[in-house]
N, C-alpha and C positions, 0 to 999 in steps of 0.2 A: 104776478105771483109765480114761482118757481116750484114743484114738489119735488124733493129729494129723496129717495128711496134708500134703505137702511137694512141691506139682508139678515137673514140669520147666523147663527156660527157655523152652519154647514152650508150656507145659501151662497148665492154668487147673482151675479146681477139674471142671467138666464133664467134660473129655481122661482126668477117672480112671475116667470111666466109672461101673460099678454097683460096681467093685471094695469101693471103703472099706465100702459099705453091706453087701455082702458077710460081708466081715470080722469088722465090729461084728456082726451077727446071729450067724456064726456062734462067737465066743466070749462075747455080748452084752454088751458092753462099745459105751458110746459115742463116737462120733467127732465130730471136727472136718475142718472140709474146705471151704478158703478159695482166691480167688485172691488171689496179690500184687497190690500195686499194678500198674497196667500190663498187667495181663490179664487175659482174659475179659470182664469186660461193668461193670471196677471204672473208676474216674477214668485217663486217661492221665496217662505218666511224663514230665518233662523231659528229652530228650537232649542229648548221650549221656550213657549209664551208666557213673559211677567203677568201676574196676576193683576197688573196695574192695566192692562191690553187695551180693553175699553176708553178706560179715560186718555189713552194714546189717543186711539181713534177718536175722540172729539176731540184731541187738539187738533188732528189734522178735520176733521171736518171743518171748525171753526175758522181755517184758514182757507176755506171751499170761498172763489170769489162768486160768489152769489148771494144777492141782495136782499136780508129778509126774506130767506124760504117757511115755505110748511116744510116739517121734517115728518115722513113715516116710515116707520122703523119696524122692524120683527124680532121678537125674540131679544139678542143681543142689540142688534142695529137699533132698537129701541131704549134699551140702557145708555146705548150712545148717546142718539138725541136728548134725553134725556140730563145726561151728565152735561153736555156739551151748550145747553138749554141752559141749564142748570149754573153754568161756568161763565155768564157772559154773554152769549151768542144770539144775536138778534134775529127771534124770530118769529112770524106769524100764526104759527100753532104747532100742536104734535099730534101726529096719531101714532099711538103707541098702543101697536098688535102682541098680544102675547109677551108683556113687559117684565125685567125682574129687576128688583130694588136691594134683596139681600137672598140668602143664599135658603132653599127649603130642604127638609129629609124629601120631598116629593121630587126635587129636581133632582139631588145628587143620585136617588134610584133611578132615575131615567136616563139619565146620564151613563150609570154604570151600566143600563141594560145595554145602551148604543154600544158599551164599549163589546158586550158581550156578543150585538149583531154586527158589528164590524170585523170581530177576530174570529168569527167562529160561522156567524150566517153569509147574509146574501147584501149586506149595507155595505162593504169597500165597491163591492162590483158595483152597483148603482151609482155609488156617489163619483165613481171613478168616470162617468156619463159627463159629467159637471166641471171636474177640475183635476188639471193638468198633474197639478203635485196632490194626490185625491189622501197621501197619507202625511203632506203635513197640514192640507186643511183640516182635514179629525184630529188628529194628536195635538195640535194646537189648541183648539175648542175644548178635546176633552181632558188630554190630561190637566193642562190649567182649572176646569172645573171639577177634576177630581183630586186635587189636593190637598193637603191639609189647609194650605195656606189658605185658600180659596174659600174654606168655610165664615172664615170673617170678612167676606166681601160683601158689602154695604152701601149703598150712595143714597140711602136717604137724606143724608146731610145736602143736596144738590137741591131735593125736591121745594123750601120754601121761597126759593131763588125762582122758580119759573113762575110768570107773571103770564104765559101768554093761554088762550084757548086749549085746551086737549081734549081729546078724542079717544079713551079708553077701549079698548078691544079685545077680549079673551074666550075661550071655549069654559062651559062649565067643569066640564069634566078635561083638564088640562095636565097629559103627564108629566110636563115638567115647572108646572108652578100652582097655583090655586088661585080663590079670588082677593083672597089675602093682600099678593102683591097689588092690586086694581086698587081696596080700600085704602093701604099705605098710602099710594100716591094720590086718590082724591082727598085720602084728610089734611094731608101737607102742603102741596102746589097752592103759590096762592092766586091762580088763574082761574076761571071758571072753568066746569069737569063735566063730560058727558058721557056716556058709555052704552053702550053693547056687550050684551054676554047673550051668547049665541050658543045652542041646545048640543049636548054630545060631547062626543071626546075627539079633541084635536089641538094641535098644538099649530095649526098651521091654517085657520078660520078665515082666512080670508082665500084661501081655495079649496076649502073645504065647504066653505061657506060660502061662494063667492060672493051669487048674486044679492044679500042678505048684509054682506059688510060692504062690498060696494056702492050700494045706494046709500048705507049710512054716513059713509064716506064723501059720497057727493052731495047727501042733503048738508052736510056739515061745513064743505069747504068754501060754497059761498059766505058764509057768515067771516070769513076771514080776508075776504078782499079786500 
């Protein structure tokens, strides 16, 4: 069994930290663990980003030669899996951290604040720690989520296509989604559904939370062997 790692739209394989390695030791199982195009220290992307971006990235995932992965994802990397899940793609389960399915007034404010700690505060200088091209990895993520276009983005049509295990994972208090998107996808998957919702506000509970989604993480992944 393979685990596949799925960053954020600001993430890059680094931003996961020691997590994935983690993980793999502790059910020794090995990992994969890539940035997209666009981020981290890979080739820069041409702007802007089709609203369609995601379901790219699970075609190219889908074409990942690996056999029957678990896929866990964050954030966007988890729409991936998700869609890509969803599309076809043979695989042993999902943990899907901080998931979204359609589009909230909760995310697009969180959104719009990034945009506002990016042009104004202390977030280019950070993010610019992570990736090479640090202003087309944001302006790809946000302008595509702050579009018009953007507001009817949808992929619950994917979710009664996944037939395999999933691994739900969110903060209660979540700025850029609620638990909303968690119920969407347990009442339509038609795989069996576990979950985690872990105390506070964060959008990024699996280091925020580590050791807490971690073991739920590994009490879970044997069942998929």
């Amino acid at each position: 069994m393979t685990l596949v790692f799925l960053h954020e739209g600001l993430g890059s394989a680094e931003l996961w930290r020691d997590f994935p390695q983690r993980i793999g030791n502790a059910v020794g199982e090995g990992i994969v663990v890539e940035s997209r195009r666009g981020y981290g220290h890979g080739p820069p992307i041409d702007l802007p980003r089709r609203v369609t971006y995601m379901h790219e990235e699970a075609e190219l995932l889908r074409a990942m030669d690996v056999s029957e992965p678990v896929l866990i994802g964050h954030s966007d990397g988890a729409s991936i899996a998700l869609i890509a899940a969803g599309s076809g793609m043979a695989v042993r389960g999902l943990v899907l951290i901080a998931p979204h399915v359609f589009v909230e007034e909760r995310s697009v404010a969180g959104i719009a604040a990034a945009k506002e700690a990016y042009d104004s505060g202390d977030l280019r200088a950070r993010l610019a720690r992570w990736h090479d091209d640090v202003d087309g990895a944001f302006r790809g993520w946000n302008d595509a989520w702050l579009s018009a276009e953007f507001r009817d983005w949808d992929v619950t049509t994917f979710l009664p296509r996944i037939e395999c295990p999933v691994l739900l994972i969110q903060a209660e208090d979540d700025p850029y989604g609620t638990l909303a998107q968690l119920e969407a996808i347990a009442a339509d998957v038609s795989g069996p559904v576990e979950r985690l919702v872990v105390a506070g506000r964060s959008h990024a509970p699996h280091l925020d939370h580590d050791e807490e989604v971690l073991g739920a993480i590994v009490r879970w992944l044997p069942q998929r062997s």
